[in-house]
C-alpha distance (Angstrom), angle and dihedral (degrees) to the residues before:
residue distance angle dihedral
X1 . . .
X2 4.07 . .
X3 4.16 120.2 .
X4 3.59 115.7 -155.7
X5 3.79 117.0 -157.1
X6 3.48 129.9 -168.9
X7 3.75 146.6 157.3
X8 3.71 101.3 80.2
X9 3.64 119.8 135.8
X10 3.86 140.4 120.4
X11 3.94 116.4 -55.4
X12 4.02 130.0 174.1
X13 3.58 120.7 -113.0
X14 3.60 105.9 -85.1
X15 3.29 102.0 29.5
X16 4.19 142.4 87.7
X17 3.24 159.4 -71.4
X18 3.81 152.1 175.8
X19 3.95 125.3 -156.0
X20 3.48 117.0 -171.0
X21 3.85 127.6 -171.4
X22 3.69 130.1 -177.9
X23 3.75 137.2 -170.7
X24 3.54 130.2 -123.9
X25 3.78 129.0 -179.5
X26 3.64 150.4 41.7
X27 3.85 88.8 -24.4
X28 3.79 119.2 147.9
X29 4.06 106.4 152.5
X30 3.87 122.5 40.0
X31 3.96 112.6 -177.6
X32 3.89 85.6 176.6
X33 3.47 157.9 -0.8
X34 4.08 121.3 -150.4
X35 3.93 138.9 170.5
X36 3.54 119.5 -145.8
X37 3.51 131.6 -173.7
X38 4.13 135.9 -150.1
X39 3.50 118.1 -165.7
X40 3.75 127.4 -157.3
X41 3.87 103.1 -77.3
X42 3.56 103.0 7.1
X43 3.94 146.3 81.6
X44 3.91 121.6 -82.5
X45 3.94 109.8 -99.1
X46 3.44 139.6 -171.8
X47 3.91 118.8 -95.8
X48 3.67 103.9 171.0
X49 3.76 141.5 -21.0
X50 3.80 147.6 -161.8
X51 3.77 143.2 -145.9
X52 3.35 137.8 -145.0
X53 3.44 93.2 -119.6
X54 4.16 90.5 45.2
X55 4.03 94.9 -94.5
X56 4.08 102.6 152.4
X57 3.43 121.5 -160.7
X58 4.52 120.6 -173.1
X59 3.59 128.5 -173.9
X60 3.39 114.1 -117.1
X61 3.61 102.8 -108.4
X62 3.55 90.2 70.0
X63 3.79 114.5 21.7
X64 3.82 110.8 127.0
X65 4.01 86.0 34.9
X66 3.37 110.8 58.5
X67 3.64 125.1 45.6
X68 4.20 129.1 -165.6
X69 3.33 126.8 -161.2
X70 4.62 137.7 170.8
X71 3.99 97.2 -124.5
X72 3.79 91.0 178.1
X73 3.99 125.6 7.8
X74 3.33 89.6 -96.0
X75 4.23 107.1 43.6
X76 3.43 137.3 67.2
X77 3.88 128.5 -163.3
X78 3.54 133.7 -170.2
X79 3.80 115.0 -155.3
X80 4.13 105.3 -153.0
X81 3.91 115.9 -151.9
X82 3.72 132.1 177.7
X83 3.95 85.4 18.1
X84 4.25 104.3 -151.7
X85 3.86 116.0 -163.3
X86 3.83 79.5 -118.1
X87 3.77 87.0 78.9
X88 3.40 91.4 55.7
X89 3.77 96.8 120.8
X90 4.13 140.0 103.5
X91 3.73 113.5 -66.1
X92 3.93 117.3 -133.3
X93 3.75 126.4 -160.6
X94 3.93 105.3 -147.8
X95 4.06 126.7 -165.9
X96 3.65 134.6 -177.0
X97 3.81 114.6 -167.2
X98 3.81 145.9 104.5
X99 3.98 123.4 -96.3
X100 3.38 121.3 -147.7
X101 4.05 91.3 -98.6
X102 3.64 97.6 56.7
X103 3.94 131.5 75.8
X104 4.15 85.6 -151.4
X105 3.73 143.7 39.6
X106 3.84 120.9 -94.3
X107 3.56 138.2 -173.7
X108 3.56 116.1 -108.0
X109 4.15 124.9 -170.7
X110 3.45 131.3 -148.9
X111 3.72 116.0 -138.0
X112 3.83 101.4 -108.9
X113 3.91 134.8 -97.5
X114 4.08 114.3 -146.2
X115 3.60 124.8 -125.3
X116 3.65 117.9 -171.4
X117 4.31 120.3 -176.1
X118 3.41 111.4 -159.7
X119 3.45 116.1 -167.1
């Protein structure tokens, strides 16, 4: 199972920006799809996630600006509002599921797409 994540890119403060991630692979049950974030100096948190069955979960620091949403069964995007240079961080695509290979889900990472707020 492979995530591709894109959309990253420098954005003034204020302004917006879309992430997109998509699964590839031998993927046949998703229980969720999350973006996390690191920031320069600090552990990876959680921004905002996504159930199967559409159940959304944001961080506080940026609920009411940034939005995520499944546009096809197997993508994710996260819609970025009001960008801070506080989000300034890199962006990773999270899923919990099952492939076809394994008897159990399994995290599996993207490999990270930058976003960088200047203000």
């Amino acid at each position: 199972v492979q995530l591709q994540a894109s959309g990253g890119g420098l954005v003034q403060a204020g302004g917006s920006r879309r992430l997109s991630c998509t699964a590839s692979g031998s993927i046949i049950t998703i229980n969720s799809m999350a973006w996390y974030r690191q920031a320069p100096g600090k552990q990876r948190e959680q921004v905002a996630s996504i159930t199967s069955l559409g159940i959304t979960y944001y961080a506080t620091s940026v609920r009411g600006r940034f939005t995520i949403s499944r546009d096809s069964a197997k993508n994710v995007s996260l819609q970025m509002h009001s960008l801070k240079p506080e989000d300034t961080a890199v962006y990773y695509c999270n899923l919990n599921g099952r492939s076809s290979e394994a008897t159990r889900a399994h995290e599996y990472w993207g490999q990270g797409t930058e976003v960088t707020v200047s203000s």
